[in-house]
N, CA, C and O atoms as a printed pandas DataFrame, in Angstrom:
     atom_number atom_name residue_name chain_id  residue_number  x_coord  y_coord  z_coord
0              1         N          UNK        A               1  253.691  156.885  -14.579
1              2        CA          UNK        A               1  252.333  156.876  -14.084
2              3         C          UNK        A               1  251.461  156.104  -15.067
3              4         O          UNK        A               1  250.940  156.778  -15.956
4              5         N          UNK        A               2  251.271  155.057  -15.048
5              6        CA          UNK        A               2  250.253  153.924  -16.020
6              7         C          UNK        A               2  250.642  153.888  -17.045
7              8         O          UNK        A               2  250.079  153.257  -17.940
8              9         N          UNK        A               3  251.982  154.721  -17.240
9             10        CA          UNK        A               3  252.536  154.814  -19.565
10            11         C          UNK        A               3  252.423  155.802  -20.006
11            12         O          UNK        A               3  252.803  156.069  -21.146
12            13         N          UNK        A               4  251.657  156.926  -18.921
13            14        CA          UNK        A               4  251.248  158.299  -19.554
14            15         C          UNK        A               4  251.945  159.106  -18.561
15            16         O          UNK        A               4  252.212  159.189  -17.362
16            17         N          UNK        A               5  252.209  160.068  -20.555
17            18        CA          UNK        A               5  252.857  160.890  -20.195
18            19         C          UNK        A               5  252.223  162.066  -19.838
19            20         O          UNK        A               5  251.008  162.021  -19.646
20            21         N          UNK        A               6  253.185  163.758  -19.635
21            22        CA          UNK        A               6  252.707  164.874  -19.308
22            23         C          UNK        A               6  251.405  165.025  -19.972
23            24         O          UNK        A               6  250.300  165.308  -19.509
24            25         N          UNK        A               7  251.724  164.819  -20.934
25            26        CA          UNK        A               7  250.784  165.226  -22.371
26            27         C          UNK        A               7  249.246  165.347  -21.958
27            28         O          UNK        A               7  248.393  166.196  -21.698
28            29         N          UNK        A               8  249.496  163.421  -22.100
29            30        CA          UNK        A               8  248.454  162.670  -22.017
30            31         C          UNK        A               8  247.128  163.214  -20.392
31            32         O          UNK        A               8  245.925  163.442  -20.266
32            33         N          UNK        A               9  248.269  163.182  -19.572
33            34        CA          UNK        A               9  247.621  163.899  -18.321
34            35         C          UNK        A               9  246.612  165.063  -18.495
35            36         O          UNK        A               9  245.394  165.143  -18.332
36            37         N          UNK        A              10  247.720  166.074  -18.948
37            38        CA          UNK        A              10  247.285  167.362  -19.099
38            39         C          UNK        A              10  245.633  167.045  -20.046
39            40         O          UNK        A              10  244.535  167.067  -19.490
40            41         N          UNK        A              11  245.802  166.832  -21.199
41            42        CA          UNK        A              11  244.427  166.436  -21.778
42            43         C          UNK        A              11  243.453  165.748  -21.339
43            44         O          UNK        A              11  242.314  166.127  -21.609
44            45         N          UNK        A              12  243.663  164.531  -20.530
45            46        CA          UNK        A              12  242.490  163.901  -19.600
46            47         C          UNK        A              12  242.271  165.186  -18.299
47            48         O          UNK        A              12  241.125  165.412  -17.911
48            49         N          UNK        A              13  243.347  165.892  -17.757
49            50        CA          UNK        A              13  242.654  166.902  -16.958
50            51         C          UNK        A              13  241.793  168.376  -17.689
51            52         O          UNK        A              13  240.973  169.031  -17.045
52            53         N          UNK        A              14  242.106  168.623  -18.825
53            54        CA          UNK        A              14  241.128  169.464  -19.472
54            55         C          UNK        A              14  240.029  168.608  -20.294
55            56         O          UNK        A              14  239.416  169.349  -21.062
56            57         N          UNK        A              15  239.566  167.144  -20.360
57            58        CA          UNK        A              15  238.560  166.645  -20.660
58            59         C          UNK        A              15  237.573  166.801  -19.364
59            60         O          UNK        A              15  236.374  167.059  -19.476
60            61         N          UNK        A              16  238.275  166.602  -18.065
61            62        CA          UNK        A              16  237.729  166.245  -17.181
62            63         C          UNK        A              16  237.294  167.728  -16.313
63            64         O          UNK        A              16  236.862  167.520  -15.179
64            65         N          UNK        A              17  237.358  168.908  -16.668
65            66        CA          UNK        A              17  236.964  170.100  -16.465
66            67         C          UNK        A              17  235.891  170.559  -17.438
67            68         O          UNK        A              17  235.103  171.440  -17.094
68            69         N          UNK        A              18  235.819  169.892  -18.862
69            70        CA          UNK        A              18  234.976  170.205  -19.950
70            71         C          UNK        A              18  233.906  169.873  -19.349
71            72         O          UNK        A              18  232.801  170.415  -19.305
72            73         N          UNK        A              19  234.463  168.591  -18.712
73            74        CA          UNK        A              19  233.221  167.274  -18.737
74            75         C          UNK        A              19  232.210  167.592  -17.196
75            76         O          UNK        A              19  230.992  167.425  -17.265
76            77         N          UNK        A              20  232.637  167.893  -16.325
77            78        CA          UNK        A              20  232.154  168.031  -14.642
78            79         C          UNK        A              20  232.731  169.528  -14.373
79            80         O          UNK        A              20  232.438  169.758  -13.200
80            81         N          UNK        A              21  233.361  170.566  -14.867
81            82        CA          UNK        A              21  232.802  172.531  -14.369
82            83         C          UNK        A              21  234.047  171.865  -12.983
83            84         O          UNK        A              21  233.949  170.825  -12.332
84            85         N          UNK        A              22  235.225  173.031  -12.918
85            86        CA          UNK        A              22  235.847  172.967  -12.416
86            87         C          UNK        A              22  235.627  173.369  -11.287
87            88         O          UNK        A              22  236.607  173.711  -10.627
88            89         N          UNK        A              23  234.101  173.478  -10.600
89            90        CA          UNK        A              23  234.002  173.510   -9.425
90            91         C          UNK        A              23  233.390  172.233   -8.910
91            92         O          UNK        A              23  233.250  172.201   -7.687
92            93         N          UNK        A              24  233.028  171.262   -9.531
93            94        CA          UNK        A              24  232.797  170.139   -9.090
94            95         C          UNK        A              24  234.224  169.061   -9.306
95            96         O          UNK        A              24  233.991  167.962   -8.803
96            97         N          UNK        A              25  235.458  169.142   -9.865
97            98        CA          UNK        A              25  236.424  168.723   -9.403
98            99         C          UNK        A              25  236.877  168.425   -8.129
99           100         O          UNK        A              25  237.419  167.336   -7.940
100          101         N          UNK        A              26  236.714  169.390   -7.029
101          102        CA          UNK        A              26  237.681  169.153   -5.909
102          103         C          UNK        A              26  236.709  167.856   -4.974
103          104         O          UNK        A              26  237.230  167.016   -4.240
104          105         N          UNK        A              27  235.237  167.988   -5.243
105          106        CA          UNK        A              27  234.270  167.408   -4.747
106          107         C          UNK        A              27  234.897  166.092   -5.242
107          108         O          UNK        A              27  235.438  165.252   -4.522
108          109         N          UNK        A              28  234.710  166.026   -6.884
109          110        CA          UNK        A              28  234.879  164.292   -7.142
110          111         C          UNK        A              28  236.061  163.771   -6.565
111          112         O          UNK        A              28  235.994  162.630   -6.109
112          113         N          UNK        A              29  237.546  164.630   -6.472
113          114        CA          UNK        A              29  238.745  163.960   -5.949
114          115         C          UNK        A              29  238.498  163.693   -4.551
115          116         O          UNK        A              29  238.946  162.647   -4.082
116          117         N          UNK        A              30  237.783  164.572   -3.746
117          118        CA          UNK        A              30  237.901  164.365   -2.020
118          119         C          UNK        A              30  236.789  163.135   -2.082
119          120         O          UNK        A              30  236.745  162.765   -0.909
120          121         N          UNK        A              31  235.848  162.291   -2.856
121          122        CA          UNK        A              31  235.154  161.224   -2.670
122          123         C          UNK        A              31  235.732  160.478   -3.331
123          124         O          UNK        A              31  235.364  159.369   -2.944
124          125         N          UNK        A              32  236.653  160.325   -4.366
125          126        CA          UNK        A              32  236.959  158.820   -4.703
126          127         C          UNK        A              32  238.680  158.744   -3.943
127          128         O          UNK        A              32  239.551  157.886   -4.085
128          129         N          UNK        A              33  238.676  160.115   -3.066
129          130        CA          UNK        A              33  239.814  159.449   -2.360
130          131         C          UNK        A              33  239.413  159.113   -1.031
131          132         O          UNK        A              33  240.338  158.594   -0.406
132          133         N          UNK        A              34  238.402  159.225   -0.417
133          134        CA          UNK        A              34  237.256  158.200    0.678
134          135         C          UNK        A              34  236.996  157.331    0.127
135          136         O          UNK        A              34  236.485  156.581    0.958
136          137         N          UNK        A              35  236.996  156.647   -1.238
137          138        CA          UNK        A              35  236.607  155.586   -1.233
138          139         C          UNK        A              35  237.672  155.209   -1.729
139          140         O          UNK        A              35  237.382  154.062   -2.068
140          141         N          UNK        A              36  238.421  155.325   -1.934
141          142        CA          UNK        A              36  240.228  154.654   -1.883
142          143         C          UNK        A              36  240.483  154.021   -0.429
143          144         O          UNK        A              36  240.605  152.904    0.072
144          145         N          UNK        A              37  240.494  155.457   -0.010
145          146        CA          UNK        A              37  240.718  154.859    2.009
146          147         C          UNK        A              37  239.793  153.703    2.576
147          148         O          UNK        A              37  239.910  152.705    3.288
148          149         N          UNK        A              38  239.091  154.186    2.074
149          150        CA          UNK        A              38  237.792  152.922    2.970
150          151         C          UNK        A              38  238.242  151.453    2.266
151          152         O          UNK        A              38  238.298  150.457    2.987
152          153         N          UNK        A              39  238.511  151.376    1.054
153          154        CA          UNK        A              39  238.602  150.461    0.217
154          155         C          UNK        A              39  240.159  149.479    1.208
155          156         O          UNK        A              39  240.328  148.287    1.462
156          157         N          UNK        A              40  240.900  150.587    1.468
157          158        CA          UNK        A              40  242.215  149.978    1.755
158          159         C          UNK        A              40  241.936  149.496    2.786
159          160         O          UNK        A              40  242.110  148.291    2.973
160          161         N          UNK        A              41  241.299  150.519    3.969
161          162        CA          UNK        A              41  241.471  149.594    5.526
162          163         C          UNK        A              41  240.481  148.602    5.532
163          164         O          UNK        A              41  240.403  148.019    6.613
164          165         N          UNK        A              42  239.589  148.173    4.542
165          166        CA          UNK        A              42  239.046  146.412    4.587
166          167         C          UNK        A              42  239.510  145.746    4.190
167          168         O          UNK        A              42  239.432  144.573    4.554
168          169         N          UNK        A              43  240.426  146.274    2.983
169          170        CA          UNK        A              43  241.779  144.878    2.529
170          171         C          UNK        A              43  242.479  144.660    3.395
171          172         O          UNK        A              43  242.835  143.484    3.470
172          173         N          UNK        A              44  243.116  145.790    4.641
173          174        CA          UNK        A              44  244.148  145.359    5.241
174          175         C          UNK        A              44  243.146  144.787    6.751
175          176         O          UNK        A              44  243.780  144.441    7.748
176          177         N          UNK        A              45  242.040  144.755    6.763
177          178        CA          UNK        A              45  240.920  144.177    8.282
178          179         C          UNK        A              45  242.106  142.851    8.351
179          180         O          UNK        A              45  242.857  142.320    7.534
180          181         N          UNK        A              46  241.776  142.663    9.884
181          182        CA          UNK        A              46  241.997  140.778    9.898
182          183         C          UNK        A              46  241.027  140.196    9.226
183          184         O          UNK        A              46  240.153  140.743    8.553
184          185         N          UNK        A              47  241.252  138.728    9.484
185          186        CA          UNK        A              47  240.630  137.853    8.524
186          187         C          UNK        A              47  239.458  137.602    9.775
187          188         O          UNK        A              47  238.810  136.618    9.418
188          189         N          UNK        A              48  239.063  137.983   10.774
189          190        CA          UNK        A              48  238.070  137.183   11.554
190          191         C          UNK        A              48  236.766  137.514   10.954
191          192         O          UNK        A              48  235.975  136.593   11.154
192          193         N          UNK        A              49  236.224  138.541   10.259
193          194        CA          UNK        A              49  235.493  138.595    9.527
194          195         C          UNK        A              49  235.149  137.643    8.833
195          196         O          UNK        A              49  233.941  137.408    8.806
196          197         N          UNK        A              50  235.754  137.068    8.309
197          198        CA          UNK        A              50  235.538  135.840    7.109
198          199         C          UNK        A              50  235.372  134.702    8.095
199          200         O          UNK        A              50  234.474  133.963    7.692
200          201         N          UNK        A              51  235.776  134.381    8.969
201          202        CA          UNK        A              51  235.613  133.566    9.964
202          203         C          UNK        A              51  233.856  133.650   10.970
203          204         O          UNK        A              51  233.093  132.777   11.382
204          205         N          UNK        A              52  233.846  134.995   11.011
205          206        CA          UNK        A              52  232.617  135.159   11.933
206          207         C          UNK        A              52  231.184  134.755   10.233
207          208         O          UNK        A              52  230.164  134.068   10.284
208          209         N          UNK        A              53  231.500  135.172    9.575
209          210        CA          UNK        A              53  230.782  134.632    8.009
210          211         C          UNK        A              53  230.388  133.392    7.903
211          212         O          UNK        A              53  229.242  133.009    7.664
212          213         N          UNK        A              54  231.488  132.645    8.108
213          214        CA          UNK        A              54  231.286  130.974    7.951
214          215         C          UNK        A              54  230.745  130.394    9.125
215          216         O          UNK        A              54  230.458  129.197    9.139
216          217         N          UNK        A              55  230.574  131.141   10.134
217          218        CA          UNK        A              55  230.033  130.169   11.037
218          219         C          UNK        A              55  228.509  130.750   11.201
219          220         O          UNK        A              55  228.038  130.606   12.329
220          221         N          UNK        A              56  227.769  131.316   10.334
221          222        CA          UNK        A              56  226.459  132.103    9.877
222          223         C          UNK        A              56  225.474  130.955    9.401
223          224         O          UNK        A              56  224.352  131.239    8.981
């Protein structure tokens, strides 16, 4: 997973409970994984977009 190990995990997930109260966790994961999704299905759009652009 990126070079990191258990370790390393485990400590960025108890920074990240210090840092944002482990009730605002489940909030930040369920929005930056909407903006994962959203992110993906415009990379994978057709290209007519870029097409309807250029003729603007």
């Amino acid at each position: 997973m990126f070079g990191l190990g258990w370790p390393e995990v485990g400590l960025i997930a108890i920074a990240a409970i210090l840092v944002f109260g482990p009730k605002k966790i489940p909030e930040l994961g369920s929005a930056l994984g909407k903006t994962l999704r959203g992110f993906k299905e415009e990379m994978n759009k057709p290209e007519d977009d870029d097409e309807e652009f250029d003729r603007e």
